[in-house]
N, C-alpha and C positions, 0 to 999 in steps of 0.2 A: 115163077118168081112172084113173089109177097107184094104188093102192093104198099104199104104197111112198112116195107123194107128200113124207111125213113121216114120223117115227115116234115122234112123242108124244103126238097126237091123231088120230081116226079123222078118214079121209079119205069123204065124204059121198056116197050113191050117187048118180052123177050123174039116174038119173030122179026122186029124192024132191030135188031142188034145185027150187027156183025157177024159172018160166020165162025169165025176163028173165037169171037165171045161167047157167042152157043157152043161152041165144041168142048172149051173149056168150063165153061157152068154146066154141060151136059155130065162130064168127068166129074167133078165133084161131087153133082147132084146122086152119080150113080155111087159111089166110093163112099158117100156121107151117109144116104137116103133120104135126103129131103135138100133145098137149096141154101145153102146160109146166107143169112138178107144180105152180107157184107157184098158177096159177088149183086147180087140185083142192083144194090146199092151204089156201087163203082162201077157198072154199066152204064151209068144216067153221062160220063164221059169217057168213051171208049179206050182213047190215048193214054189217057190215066190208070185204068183199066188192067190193062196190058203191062204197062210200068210198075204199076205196084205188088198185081200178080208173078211178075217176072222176078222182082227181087225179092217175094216174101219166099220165092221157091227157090230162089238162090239161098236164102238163110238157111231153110227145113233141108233140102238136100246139099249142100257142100256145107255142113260145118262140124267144127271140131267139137263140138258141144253134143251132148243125144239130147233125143227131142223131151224128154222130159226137163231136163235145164232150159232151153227153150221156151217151155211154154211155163214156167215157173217164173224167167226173169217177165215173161210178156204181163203176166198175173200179177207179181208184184208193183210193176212200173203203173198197169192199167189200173189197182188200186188206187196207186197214193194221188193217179192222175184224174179218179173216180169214173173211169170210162164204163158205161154202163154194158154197154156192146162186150168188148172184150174182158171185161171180166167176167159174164156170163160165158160167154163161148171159148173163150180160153181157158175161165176158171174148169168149164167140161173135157178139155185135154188135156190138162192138169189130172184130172180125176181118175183118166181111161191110160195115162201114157205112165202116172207114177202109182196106178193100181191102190189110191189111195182115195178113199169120200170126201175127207175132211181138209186136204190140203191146203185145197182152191179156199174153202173160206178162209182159215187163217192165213191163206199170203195176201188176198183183199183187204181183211179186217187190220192186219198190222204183220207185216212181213216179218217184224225181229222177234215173236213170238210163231215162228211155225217151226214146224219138228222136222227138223233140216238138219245138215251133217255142216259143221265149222267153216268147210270148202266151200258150201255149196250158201253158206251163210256171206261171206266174202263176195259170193258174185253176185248177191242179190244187194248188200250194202253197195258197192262200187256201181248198178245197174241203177239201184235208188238216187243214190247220188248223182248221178248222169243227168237223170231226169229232173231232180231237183233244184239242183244248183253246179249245172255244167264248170260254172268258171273255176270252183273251188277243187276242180280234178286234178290231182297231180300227180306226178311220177311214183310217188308214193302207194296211188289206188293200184295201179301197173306193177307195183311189185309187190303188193298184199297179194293178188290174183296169181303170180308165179309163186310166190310161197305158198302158196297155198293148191300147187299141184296144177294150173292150170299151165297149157301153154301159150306159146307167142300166140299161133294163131287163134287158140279159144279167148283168150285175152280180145281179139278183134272181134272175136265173134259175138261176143258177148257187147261190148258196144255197139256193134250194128243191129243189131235184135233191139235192145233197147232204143236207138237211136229211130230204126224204121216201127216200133211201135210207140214212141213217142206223135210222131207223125199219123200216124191210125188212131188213136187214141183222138187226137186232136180232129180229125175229118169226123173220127162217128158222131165224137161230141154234137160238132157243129152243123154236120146233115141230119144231128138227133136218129143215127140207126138204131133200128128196135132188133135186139136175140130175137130167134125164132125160140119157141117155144120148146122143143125138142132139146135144144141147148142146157134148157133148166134141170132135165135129171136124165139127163149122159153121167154113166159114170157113179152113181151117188150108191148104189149096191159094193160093198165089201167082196173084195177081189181075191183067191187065195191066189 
């Protein structure tokens, strides 16, 4: 674990964690090849930890969305929210999941300019919006999204993705998490 993780609370030594916390930074670390600060990071409060790992794995495995949408809505929201953390590290599963270099930056630099399919333009409006100006949502966003091919449940899912990286965005901000290095060119090679 990165020392470095953050720099406005101390980053916890990975042997005075919790076992069930090593088991699962253990899993990552082997699945990823290196640790991503975000778990070092959300060690430093185990409870929290647990809870935020728990539903970010509820979103990636139960949802109606593939994980390419996924980490497109996470990249566009973490842009306009300028989360420095996940837009590096998401802008890299962006890269690796839609087999595309250039994605991640244009949904950072301005989301209504990236080479996105009309569908897939609709979930990132309605995600933006969420994030920008919650109050202004209305039934309206909810039936752009089914016109537009999604269904009920991706309709939720797509709010909860954005909703729960609204929330991360806002903790890396504020703990100041540093991407690890490796994050910056995941992904940047042209994919056939």
């Amino acid at each position: 674990m990165a020392d470095d993780a953050m720099t406005r609370f101390p980053v916890p030594d990975y042997e005075d964690l919790p076992e069930d916390l090593r088991e699962r930074i253990d899993e990552e670390t082997e699945r990823a090849g290196f640790t991503p600060n975000v778990f070092s990071a959300f060690a430093y409060k185990p409870s929290h930890f647990r809870a935020f790992f728990a539903y970010h794995d509820a979103l990636v495995e139960d949802s109606a969305l593939d994980r390419e949408e996924i980490e497109m809505i996470i990249v566009a929201v973490s842009g306009v929210n300028h989360c420095y953390y996940c837009n590096v590290a998401h802008g890299a599963l962006v890269r690796i999941y839609a087999k595309d270099p250039t994605l991640a930056d244009q949904l950072v630099a301005n989301y209504r300019q990236a080479d996105v399919s009309e569908r897939r333009m609709a979930m990132l409006d309605v995600a933006v919006k969420l994030t920008e100006s919650p109050r202004e949502v209305t039934e309206a966003d909810v039936e752009r999204l089914t016109a537009a091919g999604y269904s009920e449940e991706a309709v939720w899912d797509i709010a909860s993705v954005t909703a729960m990286f609204n929330l991360s965005n806002r903790m890396a901000m504020f703990a100041d998490m540093r991407p690890n290095e490796e994050f910056h060119t995941l992904g940047r090679e042209k994919r056939e």
